[in-house]
N, C-alpha and C positions, 0 to 999 in steps of 0.2 A: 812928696816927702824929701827926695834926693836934694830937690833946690832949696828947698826951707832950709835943708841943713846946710847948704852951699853957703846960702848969705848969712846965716847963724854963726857957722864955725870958722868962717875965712881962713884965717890963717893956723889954726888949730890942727895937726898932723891928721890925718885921713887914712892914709896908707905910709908902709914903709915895706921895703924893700933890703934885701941882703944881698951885697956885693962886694964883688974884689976888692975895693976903696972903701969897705965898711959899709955906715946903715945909710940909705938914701930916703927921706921924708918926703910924701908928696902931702901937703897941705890941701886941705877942702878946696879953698881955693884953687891949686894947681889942678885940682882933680876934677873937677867942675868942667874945667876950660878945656881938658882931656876929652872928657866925653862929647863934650859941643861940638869940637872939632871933628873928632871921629864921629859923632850923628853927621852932620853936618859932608863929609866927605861918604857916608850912604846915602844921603840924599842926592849926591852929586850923581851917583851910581845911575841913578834912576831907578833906584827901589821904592817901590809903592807900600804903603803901610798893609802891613799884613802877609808881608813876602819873608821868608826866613833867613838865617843867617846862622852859622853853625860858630864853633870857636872849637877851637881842638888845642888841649896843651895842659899845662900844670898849673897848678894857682901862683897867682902872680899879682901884681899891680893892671896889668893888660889884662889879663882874663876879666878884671871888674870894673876896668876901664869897656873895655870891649861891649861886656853886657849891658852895662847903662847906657851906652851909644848908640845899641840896637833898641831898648826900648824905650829913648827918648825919638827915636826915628818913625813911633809907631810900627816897629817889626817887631819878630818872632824870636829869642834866643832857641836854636838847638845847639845843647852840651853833648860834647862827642868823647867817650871817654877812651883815655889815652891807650888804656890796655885792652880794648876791643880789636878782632881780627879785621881785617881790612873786607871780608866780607860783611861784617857786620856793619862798619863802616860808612861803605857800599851801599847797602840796605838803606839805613837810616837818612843818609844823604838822597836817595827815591826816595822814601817814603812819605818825606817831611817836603819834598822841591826845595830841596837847599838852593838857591842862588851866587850867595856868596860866604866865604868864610873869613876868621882870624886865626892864623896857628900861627902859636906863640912862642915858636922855635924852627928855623930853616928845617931840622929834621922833619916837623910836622908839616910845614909846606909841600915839601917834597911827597909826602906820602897822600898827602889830598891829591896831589896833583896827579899823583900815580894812577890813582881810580879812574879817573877818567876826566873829557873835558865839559862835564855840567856844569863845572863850577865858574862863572863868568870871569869870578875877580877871586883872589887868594892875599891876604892882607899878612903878611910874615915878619914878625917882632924877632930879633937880633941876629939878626942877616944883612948880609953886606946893601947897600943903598942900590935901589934901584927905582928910576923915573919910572912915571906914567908910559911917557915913547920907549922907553927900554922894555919894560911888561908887553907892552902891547907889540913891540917888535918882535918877540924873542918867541913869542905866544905861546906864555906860559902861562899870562893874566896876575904873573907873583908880584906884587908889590910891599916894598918895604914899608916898615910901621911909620918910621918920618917922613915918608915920602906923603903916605895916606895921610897925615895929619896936616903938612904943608897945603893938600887938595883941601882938606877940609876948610882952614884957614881963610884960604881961597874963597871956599864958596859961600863959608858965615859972611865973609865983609863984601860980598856980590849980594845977600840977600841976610841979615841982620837979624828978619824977624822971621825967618822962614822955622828955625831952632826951636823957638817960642810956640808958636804957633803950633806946628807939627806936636809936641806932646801935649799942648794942654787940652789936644784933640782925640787924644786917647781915652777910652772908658774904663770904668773897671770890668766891665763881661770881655773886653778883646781882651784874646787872647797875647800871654804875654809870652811864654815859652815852651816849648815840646820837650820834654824831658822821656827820654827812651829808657825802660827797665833794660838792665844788665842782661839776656839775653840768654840766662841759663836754665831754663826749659824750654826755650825755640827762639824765635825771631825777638828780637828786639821790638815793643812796643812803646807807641808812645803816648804820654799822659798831656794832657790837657791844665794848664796854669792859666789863669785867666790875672790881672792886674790888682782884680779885688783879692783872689784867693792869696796874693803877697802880702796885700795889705793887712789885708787880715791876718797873717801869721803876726804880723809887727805890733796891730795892737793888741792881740795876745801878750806877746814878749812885754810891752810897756805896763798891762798890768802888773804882770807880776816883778819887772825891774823898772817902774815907772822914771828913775833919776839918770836913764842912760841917753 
C-alpha cells in the first residue's frame, strides 16, 4: 500500500513539519526515498527480518519515517512511550530484544543509552552529526539521523534490489509491531500486530472514506 501511494502521489505533500523557518513539506516522493534509505541503512545493520527495533520520541516526520523503514526491513516496530519511567523502559526493551532504536531527540538518546548497553546501535534525529567511526569510537553506538541515512544511501546503491526484495517478502501473519499497554496495573505488556491486522484496519477506513 505505502509504495502504490509512493508512485501514485509523487509529488503530492505527504507529511509536513513545523519549524523555526515555517512549514517544511515532505512530498510522497521525498518520503518514499526516506524510508528506503533508512530500511536500507538496517539492513546494513545486519538486522535479520523479524528482529525489533524500538523509536522513542514524539510525532514527527522521523517517527513515520522511522516505522516504515523498520517494516519495509521486514522487522518489528516497538513504540516506547515517552512518558514511561525508565524502568518501564527497561522492561520493555527485555522483553521485546530490542536490538536497535530511533530517538528522535538527543535528549531521548541519551536516556536509551542510560539503561544500559543492549542497545547495539541508537539512531538520534537532531543532534549534532556524528560518523559511523565516531559512534563506534566513542562507544556509545549514537549515530546521527544524516549520518544513518548517508549509510543507507550507501548500501541501496551497493545492492538496489535488496529494498524490493526484502518487503515484498513480508506476509500478512508476520508480525509487524509490539505495541506495549501503558503499564498501569503492572508490567507493561505487549500486544501482537501482525501486517494483515493494519491492513485490515485500512480497509475498514476506505469503506467507509472510500475517496481518501
Amino acid at each position: 500500500m505505502f509504495q502504490n501511494t509512493v508512485a501514485r502521489a509523487g509529488e503530492r505533500p505527504a507529511l509536513k513539519e513545523r519549524t523555526a523557518g515555517g512549514w517544511r513539506t515532505i512530498t510522497w516522493e521525498g518520503y518514499g526515498a526516506y524510508v528506503r534509505h533508512a530500511s536500507a541503512f538496517l539492513r546494513a545493520q545486519g538486522l535479520p527480518p523479524g528482529e525489533r527495533v524500538a523509536i522513542l520520541g514524539r510525532n514527527g516526520p522521523e517517527w513515520a519515517i522511522a516505522d516504515f523503514a523498520i517494516l519495509h526491513a521486514g522487522l518489528v516496530t516497538v513504540p516506547l512511550y515517552d512518558t514511561h519511567s525508565d524502568e518501564k523502559l527497561l522492561h520493555i526493551l527485555e522483553d521485546a530484544g530490542v536490538r536497535a532504536a530511533f530517538a528522535l531527540s538527543p535528549r531521548h538518546a541519551a536516556r536509551l543509552r542510560a539503561l544500559g548497553p543492549r542497545l547495539e546501535v541508537i539512531v538520534a534525529a537532531g543532534g549534532p552529526p556524528t560518523s559511523e567511526a565516531a559512534a563506534k569510537a566513542s562507544g556509545t553506538g549514537v549515530l546521527d539521523w544524516d549520518a544513518a541515512l548517508r549509510r543507507g544511501r550507501a548500501a541501496d546503491a551497493e545492492a538496489p534490489s535488496a529494498f524490493e526484495e526484502r518487503w515484498r517478502a513480508v506476509a500478512p501473519e508476520d508480525l509487524a509491531s509490539l505495541v506495549y499497554t501503558s503499564g498501569t496495573t503492572g508490567v507493561p505488556k505487549g500486544v501482537e500486530l501482525t501486517h494483515g491486522n493494519f491492513v485490515s484496519n485500512v480497509q475498514a477506513s476506505l469503506s467507509v472514506v472510500p475517496d481518501v
